[in-house]
N, C-alpha and C positions, 0 to 999 in steps of 0.2 A: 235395434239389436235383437236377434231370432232367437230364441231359449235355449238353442242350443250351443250358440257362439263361445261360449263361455267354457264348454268343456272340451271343443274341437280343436285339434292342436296340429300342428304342424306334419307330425307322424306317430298321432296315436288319440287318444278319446280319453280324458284326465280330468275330477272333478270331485268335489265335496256330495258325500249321501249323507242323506236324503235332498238338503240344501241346492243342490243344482243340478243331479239327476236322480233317478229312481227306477222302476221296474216299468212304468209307464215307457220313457224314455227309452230304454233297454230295449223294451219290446218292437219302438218304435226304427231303432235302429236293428236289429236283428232283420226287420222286413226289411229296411232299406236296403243294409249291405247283400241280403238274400236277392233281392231285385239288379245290382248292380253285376253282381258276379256271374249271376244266371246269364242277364246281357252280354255282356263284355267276354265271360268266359268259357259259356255254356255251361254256367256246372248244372250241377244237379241235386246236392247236397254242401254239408261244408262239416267240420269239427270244431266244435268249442271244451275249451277248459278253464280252470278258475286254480287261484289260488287260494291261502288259507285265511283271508279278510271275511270277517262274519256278512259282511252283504256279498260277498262273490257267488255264493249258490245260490239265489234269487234273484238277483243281474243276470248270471249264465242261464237261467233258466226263463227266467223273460226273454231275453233273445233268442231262445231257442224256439222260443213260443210262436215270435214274431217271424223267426224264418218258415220257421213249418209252415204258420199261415200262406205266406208265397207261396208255399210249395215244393221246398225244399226239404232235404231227408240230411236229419242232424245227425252226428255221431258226436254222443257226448263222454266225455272223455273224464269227468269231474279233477278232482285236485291233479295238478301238475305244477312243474315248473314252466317259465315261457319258454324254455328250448324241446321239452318236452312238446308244448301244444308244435312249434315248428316241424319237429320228428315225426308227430304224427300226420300233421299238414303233408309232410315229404314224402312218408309211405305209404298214405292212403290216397295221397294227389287229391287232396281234397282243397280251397279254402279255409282261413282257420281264424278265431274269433279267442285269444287269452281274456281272462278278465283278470286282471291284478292292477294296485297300481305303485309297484317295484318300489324304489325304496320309501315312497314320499308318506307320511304320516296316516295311521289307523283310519281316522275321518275320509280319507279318500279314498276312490276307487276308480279304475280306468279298463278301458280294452287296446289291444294290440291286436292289430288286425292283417294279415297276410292273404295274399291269392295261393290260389293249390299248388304245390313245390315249396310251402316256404316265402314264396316271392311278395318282397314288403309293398305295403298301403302307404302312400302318405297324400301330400295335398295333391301332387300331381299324378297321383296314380291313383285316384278312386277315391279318396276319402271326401274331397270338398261333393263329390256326387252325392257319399253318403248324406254328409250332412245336409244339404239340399235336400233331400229326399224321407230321411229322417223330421224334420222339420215338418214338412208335408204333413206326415203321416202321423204326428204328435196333436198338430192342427185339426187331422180331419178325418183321422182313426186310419186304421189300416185292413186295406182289402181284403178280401179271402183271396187267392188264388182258385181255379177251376178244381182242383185236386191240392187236400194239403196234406204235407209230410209227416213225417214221424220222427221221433225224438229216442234214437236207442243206445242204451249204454255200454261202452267199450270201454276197456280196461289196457293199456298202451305202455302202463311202465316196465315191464317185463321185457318187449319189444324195447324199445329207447335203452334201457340197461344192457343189453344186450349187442343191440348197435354199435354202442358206445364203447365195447369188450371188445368189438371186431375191426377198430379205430386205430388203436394203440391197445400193444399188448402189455399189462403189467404184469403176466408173469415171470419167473426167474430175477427178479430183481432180490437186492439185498435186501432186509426185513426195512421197514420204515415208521419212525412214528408218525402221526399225521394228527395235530388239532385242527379239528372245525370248527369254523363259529357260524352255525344255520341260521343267526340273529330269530331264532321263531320261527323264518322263512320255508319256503319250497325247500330248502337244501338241506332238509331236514329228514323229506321225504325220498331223495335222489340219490342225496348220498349213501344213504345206507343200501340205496338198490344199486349202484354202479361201480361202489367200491368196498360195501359189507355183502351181507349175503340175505338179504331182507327180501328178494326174489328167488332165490335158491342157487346164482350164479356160484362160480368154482371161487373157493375161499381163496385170497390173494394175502399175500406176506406184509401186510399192511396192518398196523395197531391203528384202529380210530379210538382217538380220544374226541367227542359230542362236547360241545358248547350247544344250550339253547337250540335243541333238535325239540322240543313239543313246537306242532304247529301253533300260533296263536295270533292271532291279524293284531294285535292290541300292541306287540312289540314289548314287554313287560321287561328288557332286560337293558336292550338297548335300541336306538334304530338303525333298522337292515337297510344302511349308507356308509358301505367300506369307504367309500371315499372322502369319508369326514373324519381323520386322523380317531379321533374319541372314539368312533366307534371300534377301533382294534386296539384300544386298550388292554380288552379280556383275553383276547387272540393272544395277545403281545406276553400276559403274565401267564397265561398257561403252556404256553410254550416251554417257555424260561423254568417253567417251575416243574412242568413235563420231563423234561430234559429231551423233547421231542425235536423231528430232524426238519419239520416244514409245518407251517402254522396258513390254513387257506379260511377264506373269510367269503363267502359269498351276501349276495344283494336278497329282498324279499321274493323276489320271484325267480330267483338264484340260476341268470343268467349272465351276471357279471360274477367273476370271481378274485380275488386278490390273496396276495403270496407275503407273507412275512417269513424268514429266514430263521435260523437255530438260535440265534440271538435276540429274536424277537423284533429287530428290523425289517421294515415292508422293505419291498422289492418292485422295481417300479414298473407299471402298466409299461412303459417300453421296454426295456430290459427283457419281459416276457413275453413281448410281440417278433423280440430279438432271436431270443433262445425257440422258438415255436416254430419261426421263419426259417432259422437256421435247418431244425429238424425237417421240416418240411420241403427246403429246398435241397436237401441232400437226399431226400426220397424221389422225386421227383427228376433228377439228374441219374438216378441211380434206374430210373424205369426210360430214362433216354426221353424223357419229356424237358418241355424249355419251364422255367420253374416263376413265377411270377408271384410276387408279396404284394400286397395294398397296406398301406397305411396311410392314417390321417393326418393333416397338416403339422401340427402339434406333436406328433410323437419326436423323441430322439434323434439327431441325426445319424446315431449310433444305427440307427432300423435301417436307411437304406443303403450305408457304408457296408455294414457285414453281410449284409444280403450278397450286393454287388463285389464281394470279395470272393465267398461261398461258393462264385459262377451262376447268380440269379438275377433277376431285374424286378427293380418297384415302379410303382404307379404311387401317386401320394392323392388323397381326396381331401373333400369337405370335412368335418366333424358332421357328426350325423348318418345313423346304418341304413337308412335310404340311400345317400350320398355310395356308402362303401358296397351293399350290397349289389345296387347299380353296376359299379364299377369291377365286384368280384366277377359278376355273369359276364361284363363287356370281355373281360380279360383273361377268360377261365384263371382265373386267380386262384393261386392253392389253399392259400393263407390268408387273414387281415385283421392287423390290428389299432387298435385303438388306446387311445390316453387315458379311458375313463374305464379301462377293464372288461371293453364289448372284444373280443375273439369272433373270426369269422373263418368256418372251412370249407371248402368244395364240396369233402363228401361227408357235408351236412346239411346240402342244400344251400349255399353258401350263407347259410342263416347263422347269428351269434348262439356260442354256446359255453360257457365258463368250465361245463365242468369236463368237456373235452381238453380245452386249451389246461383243466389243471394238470388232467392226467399224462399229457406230455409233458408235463414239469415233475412230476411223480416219476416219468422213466426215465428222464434225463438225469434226475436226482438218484435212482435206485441202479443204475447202469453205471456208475463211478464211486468211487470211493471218499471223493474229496466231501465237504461241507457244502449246502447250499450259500453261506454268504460267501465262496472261495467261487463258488459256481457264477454268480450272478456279477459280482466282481471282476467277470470277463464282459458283460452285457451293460457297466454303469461307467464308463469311460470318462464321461460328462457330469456337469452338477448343474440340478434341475429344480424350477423355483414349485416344480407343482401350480396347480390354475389356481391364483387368486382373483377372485372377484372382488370389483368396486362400485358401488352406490355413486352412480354420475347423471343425475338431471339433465343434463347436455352433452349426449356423446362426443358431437359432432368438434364440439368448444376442445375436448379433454385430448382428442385426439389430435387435432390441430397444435396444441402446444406441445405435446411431443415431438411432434414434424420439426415444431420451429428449433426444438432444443437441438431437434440432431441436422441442422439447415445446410452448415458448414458443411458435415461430414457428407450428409446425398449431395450435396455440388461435387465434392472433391471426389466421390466416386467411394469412397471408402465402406460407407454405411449405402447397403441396397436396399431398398424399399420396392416392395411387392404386396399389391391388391388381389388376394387370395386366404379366403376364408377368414377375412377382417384383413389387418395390415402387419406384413411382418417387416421389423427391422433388422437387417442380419451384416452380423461383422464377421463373419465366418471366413471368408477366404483373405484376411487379414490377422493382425496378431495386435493385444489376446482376441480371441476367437468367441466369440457370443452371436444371441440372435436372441429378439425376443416377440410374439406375436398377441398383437391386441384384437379382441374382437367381441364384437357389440352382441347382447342377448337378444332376440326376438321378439322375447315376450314383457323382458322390465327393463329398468333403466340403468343396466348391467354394463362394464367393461370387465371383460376376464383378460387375464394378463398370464403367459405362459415365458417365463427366462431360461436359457438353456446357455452356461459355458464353460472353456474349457478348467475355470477352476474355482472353489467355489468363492473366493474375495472377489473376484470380475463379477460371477452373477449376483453376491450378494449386492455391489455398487450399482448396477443396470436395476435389481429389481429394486430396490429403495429409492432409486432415482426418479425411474418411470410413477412408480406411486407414488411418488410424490406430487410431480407434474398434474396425473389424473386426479385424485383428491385432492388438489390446487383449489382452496378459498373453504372447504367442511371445515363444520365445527369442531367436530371429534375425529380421532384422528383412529381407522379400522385396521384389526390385526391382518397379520399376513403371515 
C-alpha cells in the first residue's frame, strides 16, 4: 500500500492532517495534477481555493508551490466556497484545485479537484493518474519544470456574487425572513456576498438572520452536516422563535444546501430538486428549448412524474456528481438533483451549487403568497424513510435475504427488481405502492437503505422489515 492510497478516493483527495497527509504530499500532488492537466488539456495555469480549516492555507499553498514548480501559472483565489472555486474554474477556463474537506470533522482535510469549465476529476478521469504520479513524486522529489510559474492573487467573490444575481432575479419579491445556519462554514462568507451586501451588490428585500457565520474549521457549534437531523436542530428553533418565512442550512464548504419551512420542518432534497426542475423547465419551454432534469436513482418518484407533466424529460443516474455531472454535459441538462442536497445547473457550468438552487426557492417562495410548508406540500406527495445506513460484515449474505423475503413476489411479477445503483425493489405500479433501494458503500461495510411510499404505515412496514432482514444475527439493535 502506496502512502497515498489511503487518502485517494473515488472523486476527490480526503484524509486526517498531519496523520496521512501534509504539505510535503500537497506539494507532491499539486506537481502531479499540474503535469496531468498540462498533458491531457494543454493548460497552462490552473486556480486553487481553500476553505476556513486551519491547515487549508498551507495545503493550498503547497500545491500551489508544487504546480509552479511544473510550470504552471497559479491563480489563487484564497478562502471560498467549493462552488465558488467551480465559478472561478468556469470563468477563467482554468483547472481548479478546492482544499476543504466539506462536512467531515476539523482533523480532516481534502481537495476537490476539476478540469477547466468546472468539468469534474474522479478515478476515471485523471485522478488515479494523479495519484500515480503524486506518489512518484513524494518518493523521489519533484522536478523543476524548464520555466516555473507563478503564484498570483485574485480576488473572485464579487464576480461569483454577481453571477449568481444574473441567475435568478430576487428582486420585487415580498420582504422575506431568511435564517442561516453557516455551521462556521464557507456560507458564512457567501452568503452575505450573494444575498447581503458584503460586496456592495443592490440591497434585496431579504432580513438575514446569521447562525454561526464566524469562519472557524474547528466547528465549535455544531457539525457543518445538514444531513444529520441534529445538526438542524438550531436552524429548526430559530426559525420558530424568528417567526421567520424559510430556515437554509448549508454544508462546511457550503455547496450543499438544505431548506426547513416556517414551521421548522426540513424540506426534503427532493421536493427541492422538484420545485427547481419545475422552474427550470418552464424557462426553458418558455425560450422554445426541449427542457431535460437529471436526477439520481434515489430521488422521489415525485422528480420525474412532475417533470414529465410540466412537458420535460428525465434522465435518472448514479448517486455520485461525476456520475450526474457526466450525464448533465451528455444531455445538455438544465437542471439535476440529488438526495443528498448536491444541486447542478447548466449555467453554472453544470457544476453543484447550493446556494443557487436556494435562491430559486427564495423566488418561488417571495413570488406567492402562500407559506413555504403549503408550498412544498405540493412537491412531498410520498413519504420517505430518508438514507439509513447499516453496519453489515457481509453485504453480499444481507442482500440475498432480502431477495429471498420478497421470492414469491419477483416470480409473481409483482415486486420488480432492478441492478442499478445497488438493487431496487419496487412495488410501484401495483397497490400500495412502495419501492425501496439498497446499495453497498465503497469504502466500508455499509448497506444504505432508501424507502419511498405512497403512505407513511406502507413505508414505515417495508422500512422496519428490510432492517430487520439486514441487521439479521447484530447484537445491538441500530437506530433508524
Amino acid at each position: 500500500m502506496s502512502e497515498l492510497d489511503a487518502i485517494v478516493k473515488a472523486y476527490d483527495i480526503r484524509g486526517l492532517v498531519p496523520q496521512e497527509w501534509d504539505e510535503e504530499v500537497a506539494q507532491a500532488l499539486g506537481g502531479a495534477f499540474a503535469d496531468v492537466v498540462s498533458a491531457t488539456d494543454h493548460a497552462t495555469g490552473l486556480v486553487i481555493g481553500h476553505d476556513m480549516r486551519a491547515t487549508s492555507p498551507s495545503l493550498a499553498r503547497a500545491f500551489a508551490q508544487g504546480a509552479t514548480w511544473r510550470g504552471l501559472e497559479v491563480r489563487f483565489i484564497g478562502l471560498c466556497s467549493t462552488d465558488g472555486l467551480y465559478f472561478a474554474s468556469g470563468r477563467l477556463d482554468l483547472p481548479g484545485a478546492m482544499f476543504t474537506a466539506s462536512h467531515n470533522p476539523a482533523e480532516y482535510n481534502g481537495i476537490k479537484l476539476c478540469r477547466s469549465g468546472a468539468r469534474p476529476v474522479g478515478q476515471e478521469t485523471g485522478l488515479a493518474d494523479v495519484h500515480h504520479l503524486a506518489q512518484q513524486y513524494v518518493e523521489e522529489g519533484i522536478p523543476a519544470a524548464a520555466g516555473t510559474g507563478e503564484c498570483t492573487e485574485v480576488d473572485m467573490l464579487t464576480d461569483y456574487a454577481q453571477h449568481l444575481r444574473t441567475l435568478v432575479d430576487l428582486s420585487g419579491l415580498r420582504p422575506l425572513k431568511v435564517v442561516v445556519d453557516a455551521a462556521n462554514g464557507m456560507a458564512g462568507l457567501t452568503v452575505q456576498a450573494v444575498l447581503g451586501q458584503a460586496v456592495g451588490l443592490q440591497e434585496l428585500d431579504v432580513q438575514l438572520v446569521p447562525l454561526f457565520f464566524d469562519l472557524d474549521g474547528t466547528f465549535p457549534n455544531h457539525e457543518a452536516n445538514p444531513l444529520d437531523p441534529a445538526n438542524l436542530m438550531d436552524l429548526q428553533t430559530a426559525v420558530i422563535a424568528e417567526q421567520a418565512d424559510i430556515g437554509l442550512a448549508f454544508d462546511g464548504d457550503a455547496d450543499r444546501c438544505f431548506v426547513v419551512d416556517e414551521k421548522g420542518v426540513p424540506v426534503s432534497a427532493s421536493a427541492i430538486t422538484a420545485l427547481v426542475g419545475l422552474r427550470e423547465v418552464e424557462r426553458e419551454l418558455e425560450a422554445g428549448r426541449e427542457p431535460t432534469i437529471i436526477h439520481n436513482h434515489i430521488t422521489s418518484r415525485i422528480v420525474p412524474s412532475i417533470v414529465a407533466s410540466s412537458g420535460g424529460r428525465t434522465v435518472r443516474t448514479r448517486v455520485g456528481h461525476s456520475y450526474i455531472k457526466a450525464q448533465m454535459a451528455e444531455h445538455g441538462a438544465v437542471f439535476g438533483g440529488e438526495h443528498s442536497g448536491h444541486y447542478y445547473f447548466r449555467d453554472f457550468w453544470y457544476a453543484d451549487t447550493g446556494m443557487l438552487a436556494a435562491m430559486h426557492v427564495l423566488r418561488a417562495l417571495g413570488e406567492r403568497t402562500a407559506a413555504l410548508s403549503e408550498l412544498a406540500e405540493m412537491f412531498t406527495p410520498y413519504f420517505a424513510s430518508g438514507e439509513i445506513n447499516s453496519h453489515v460484515e457481509d453485504v453480499p449474505a444481507a442482500e440475498d435475504r432480502v431477495r429471498e423475503a420478497f421470492a414469491e413476489d419477483i416470480a409473481a411479477g409483482t415486486v420488480l427488481v432492478e441492478e442499478f445503483d445497488g438493487v431496487t425493489f419496487s412495488h410501484w405500479d401495483s397497490t400500495p405502492r412502495w419501492w425501496f433501494n439498497l446499495r453497498a458503500s465503497n469504502t466500508e461495510p455499509l448497506l444504505r437503505l432508501n424507502v419511498e411510499a405512497q403512505d407513511e404505515d406502507i413505508m414505515v412496514k417495508i422500512r422496519n422489515g428490510v432492517l430487520g432482514l439486514v441487521r439479521q444475527g447484530q447484537d445491538e439493535e441500530e437506530p433508524w
